[in-house]
C-alpha positions as a printed NumPy array, in Angstrom:
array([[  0.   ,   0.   ,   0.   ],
       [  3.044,   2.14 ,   0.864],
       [  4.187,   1.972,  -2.305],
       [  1.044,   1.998,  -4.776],
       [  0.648,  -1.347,  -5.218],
       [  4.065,  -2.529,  -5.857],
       [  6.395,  -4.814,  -4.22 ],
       [ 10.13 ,  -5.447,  -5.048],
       [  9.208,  -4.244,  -8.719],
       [  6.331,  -6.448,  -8.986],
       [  2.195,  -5.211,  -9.181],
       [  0.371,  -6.521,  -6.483],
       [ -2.465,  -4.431,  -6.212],
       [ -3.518,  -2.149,  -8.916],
       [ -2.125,   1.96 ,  -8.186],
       [ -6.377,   2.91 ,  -8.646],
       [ -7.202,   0.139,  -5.891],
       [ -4.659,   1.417,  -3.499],
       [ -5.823,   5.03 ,  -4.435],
       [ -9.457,   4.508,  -4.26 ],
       [ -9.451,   2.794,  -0.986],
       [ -6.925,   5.403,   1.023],
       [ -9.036,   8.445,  -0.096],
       [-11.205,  10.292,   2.22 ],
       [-14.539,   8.554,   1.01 ],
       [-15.998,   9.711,   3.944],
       [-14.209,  13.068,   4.512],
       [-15.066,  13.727,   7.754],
       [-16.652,  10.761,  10.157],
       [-18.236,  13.687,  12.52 ],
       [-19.632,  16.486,  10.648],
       [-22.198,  17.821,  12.992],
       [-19.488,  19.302,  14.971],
       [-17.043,  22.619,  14.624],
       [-13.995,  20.688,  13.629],
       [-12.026,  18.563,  10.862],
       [-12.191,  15.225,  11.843],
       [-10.61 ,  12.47 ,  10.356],
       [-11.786,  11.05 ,   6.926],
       [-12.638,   7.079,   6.141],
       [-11.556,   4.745,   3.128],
       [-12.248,   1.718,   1.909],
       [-11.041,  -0.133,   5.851],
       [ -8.437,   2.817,   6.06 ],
       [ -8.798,   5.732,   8.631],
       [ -7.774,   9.481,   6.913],
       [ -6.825,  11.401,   9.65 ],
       [ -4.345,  13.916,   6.796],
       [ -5.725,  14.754,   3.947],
       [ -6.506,  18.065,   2.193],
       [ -7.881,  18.912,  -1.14 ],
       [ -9.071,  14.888,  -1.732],
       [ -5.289,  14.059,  -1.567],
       [ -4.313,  11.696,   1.096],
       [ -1.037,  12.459,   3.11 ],
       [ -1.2  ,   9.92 ,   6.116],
       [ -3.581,   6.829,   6.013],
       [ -3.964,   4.111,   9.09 ],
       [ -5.473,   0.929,  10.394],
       [ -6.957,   1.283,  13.868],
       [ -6.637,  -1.933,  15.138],
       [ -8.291,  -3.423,  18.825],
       [ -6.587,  -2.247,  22.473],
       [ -3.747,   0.323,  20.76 ],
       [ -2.83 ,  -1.443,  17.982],
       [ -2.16 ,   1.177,  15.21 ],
       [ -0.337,   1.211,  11.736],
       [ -0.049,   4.724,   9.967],
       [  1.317,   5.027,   6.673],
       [  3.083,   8.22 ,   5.399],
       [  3.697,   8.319,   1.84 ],
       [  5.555,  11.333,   1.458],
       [  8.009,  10.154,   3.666],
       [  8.171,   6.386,   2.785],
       [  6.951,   5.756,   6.347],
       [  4.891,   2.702,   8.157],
       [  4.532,   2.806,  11.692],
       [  3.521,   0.202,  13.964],
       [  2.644,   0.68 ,  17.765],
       [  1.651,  -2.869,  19.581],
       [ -0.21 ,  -1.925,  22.689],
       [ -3.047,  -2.563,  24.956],
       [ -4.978,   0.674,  26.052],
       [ -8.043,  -1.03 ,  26.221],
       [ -9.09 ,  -0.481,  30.17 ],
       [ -7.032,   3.177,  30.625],
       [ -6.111,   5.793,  29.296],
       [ -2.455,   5.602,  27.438],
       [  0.757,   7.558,  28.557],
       [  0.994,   8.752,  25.145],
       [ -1.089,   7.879,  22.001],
       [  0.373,   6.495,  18.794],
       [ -1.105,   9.444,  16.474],
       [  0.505,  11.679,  19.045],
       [  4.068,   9.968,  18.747],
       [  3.582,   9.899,  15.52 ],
       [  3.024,  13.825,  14.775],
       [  5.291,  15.186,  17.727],
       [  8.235,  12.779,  17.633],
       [  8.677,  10.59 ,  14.742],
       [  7.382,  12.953,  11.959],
       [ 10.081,  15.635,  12.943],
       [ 12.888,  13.359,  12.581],
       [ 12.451,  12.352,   8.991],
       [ 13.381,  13.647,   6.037],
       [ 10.525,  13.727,   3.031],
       [ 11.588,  10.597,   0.59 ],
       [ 12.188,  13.133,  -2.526],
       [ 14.649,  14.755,   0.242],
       [ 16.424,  11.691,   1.098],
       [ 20.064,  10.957,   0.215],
       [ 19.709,   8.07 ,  -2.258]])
């Protein structure tokens, strides 16, 4: 999904399916209220997109279990937890904007 469909040079799922299902479908999942909430795929949370373009797409998963996938950067991360019964120290979408984000380099940045 990371990469459009394509593993090791091979098609494995077609660049449209892989586009169509990590678009904002649903563009916001809670628009009765005053602010942007995230948008809804095909099974894929949108919680960055703007203009219809998707810039971070995720699978919530059961008690903390989160993957978020960042395109621009060439990113997948994966937090393994169980936050079912309290409240977490700190949440993965959390680590993900204020401490992993900010260490990376875009991928058309990147040193080859």
């Amino acid at each position: 999904m990371l990469r459009g469909g394509e593993w090791d040079g091979r098609r494995i799922v077609s660049r449209e399916w892989v586009e169509a299902s990590t678009s904002p479908i649903i563009p916001d999942v809670a628009p009765d209220n005053d602010r942007p909430d995230t948008g809804y795929g095909y099974q894929w949370w949108v919680p960055v997109h703007e203009d219809g373009e998707t810039r971070v797409f995720a699978g919530n998963g059961y008690g903390g279990q989160f993957l978020h996938v960042v395109p621009e950067y060439h990113l997948i991360s994966v937090f393994n937890g169980w936050t079912l019964h309290e409240r977490p120290e700190l949440f993965s979408w959390t680590a993900l904007q204020d401490r992993i984000l900010p260490t990376v380099v875009p991928a058309d940045e990147a040193p080859p």
